[in-house]
N, C-alpha and C positions, 0 to 999 in steps of 0.2 A: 504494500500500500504506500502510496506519495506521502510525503511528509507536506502538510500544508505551508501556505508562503506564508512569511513572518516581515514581510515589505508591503509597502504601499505603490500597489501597482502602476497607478494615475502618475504617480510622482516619480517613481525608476523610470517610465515611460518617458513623462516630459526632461527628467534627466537626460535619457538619450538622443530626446529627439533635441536640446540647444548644446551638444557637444557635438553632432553630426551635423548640424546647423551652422557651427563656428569652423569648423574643421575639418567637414566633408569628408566622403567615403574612403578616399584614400589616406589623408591624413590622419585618422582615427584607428589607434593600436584597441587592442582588445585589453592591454593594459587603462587605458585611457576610458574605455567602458567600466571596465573595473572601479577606477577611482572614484568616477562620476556617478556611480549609483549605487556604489556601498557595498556589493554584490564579487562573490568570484565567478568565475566563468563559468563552472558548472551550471551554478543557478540560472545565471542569465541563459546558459545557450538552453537550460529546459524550462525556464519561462517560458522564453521567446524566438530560439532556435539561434541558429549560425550568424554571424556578421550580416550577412546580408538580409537575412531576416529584419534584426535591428533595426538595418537602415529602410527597409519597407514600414516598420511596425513606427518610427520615427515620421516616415514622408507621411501616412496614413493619419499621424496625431496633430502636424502641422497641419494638414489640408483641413480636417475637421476645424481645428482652431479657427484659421483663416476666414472659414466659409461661416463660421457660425458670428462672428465679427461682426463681419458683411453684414446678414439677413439679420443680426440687431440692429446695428445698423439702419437698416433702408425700414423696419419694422412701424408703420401707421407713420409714415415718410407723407408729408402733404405739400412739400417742395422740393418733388424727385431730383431735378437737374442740381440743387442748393444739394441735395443730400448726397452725389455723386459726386460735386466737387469739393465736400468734405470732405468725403473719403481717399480722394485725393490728395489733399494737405497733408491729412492725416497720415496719410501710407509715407510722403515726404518727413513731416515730421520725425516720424518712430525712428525710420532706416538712417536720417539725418543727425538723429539725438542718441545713438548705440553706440555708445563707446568703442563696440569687439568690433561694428560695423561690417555685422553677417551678412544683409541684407537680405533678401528674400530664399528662403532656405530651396523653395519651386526653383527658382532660375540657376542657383547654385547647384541644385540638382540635376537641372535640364543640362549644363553645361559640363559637369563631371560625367554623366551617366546614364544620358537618354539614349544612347546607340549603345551601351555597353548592356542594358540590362530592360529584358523586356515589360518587365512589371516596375522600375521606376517609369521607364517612358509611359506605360497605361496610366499610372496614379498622377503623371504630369497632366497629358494629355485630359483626363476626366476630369481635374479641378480645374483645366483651363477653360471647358464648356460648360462647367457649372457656374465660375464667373461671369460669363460671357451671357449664362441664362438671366442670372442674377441682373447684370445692367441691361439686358431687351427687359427683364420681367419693370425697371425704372423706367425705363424710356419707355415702354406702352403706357405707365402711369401718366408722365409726362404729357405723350400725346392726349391719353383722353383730356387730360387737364389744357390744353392749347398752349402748354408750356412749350412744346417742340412741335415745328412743322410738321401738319398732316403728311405733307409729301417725304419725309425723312426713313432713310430705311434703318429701321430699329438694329434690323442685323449687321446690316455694316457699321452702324456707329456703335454699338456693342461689341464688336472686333475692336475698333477704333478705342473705345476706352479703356478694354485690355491691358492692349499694347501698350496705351499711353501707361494705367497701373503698372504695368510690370517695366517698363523705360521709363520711371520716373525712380521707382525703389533701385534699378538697376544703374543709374544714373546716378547715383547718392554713394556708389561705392566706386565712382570712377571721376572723383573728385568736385563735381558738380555741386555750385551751395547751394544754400533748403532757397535764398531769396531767388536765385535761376530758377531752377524747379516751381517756384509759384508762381514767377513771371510765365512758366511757359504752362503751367495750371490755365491761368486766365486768358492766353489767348489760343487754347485750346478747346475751353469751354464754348470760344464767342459762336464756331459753328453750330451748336446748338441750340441756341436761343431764338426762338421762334418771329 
């Protein structure tokens, strides 16, 4: 019979998932797992299986996090476009104000280990249509409200804000200040204003 765990799951988890965040798949020993979650190897690899598991069971805690942000976030939102370009700021602020200056742990991912490993690229690729649902599910708010042109296609400016989200956090680690980044917030927002 298993010996029951004597850890807090939620917490070893988010342990792993901001040292594989800082440090990425490659630079992360199994020592460095070790320290970070109090845990020897035995434990960790029959919690949660092999390294690579880890780093899935890590990409899978950030995406939740992320997405659940979000949709508090935009939740009884009565000024979609105002709500989307505070999430904007906001995404600037955080990646701007991080010391370790991890930046978005998706794109650090996408960039380590999207062609190396079939299930990070799936868990990249599914949070990136879930944000991309996320800003059409704002922007059809928007339109019904006359905030944005009848004529604007929700899907492509929901591509459109994406990219902008994720090259703005990306842009924040590649020396870019928070005041650029909101300069180019505000004239990136103006096509959307009805």
């Amino acid at each position: 019979m298993a010996r029951p765990r004597t850890f807090n799951e939620h917490e070893v988890t988010e342990n792993i998932r901001n040292l594989f965040w800082k440090k990425g798949y490659a630079d992360t020993s199994i020592a460095d797992l070790e320290a970070a979650t109090g845990l020897k190897r035995t434990s960790l690899y029959a919690a949660f299986g092999d390294k690579q598991s880890l780093y899935l069971t890590a990409l899978k805690s950030y995406k939740s996090m992320t997405t659940e942000i979000l949709k508090q976030h935009f939740s009884d939102s009565k000024q979609p476009l105002e709500s989307i370009k505070s999430v904007l700021v906001s995404s600037v602020c955080n990646a701007s104000d991080d010391p370790e200056c991890k930046g978005c742990f998706f794109i650090n991912a996408g960039a380590e280990r999207f062609n190396e490993c079939k299930d990070t690229s799936q868990i990249i690729s599914t949070n990136r249509q879930q944000l991309i649902a996320i800003f059409e599910g704002q922007l059809g708010i928007a339109q019904q409200l006359g905030a944005l042109s009848p004529d604007a296609s929700i899907e492509k400016l929901a591509v459109y804000l994406y990219t902008l989200y994720t090259g703005l956090i990306l842009s924040t680690k590649k020396g870019a200040t928070k005041q650029e980044l909101m300069d180019v917030i505000e004239v990136s927002m103006k096509p959307l204003e009805a």
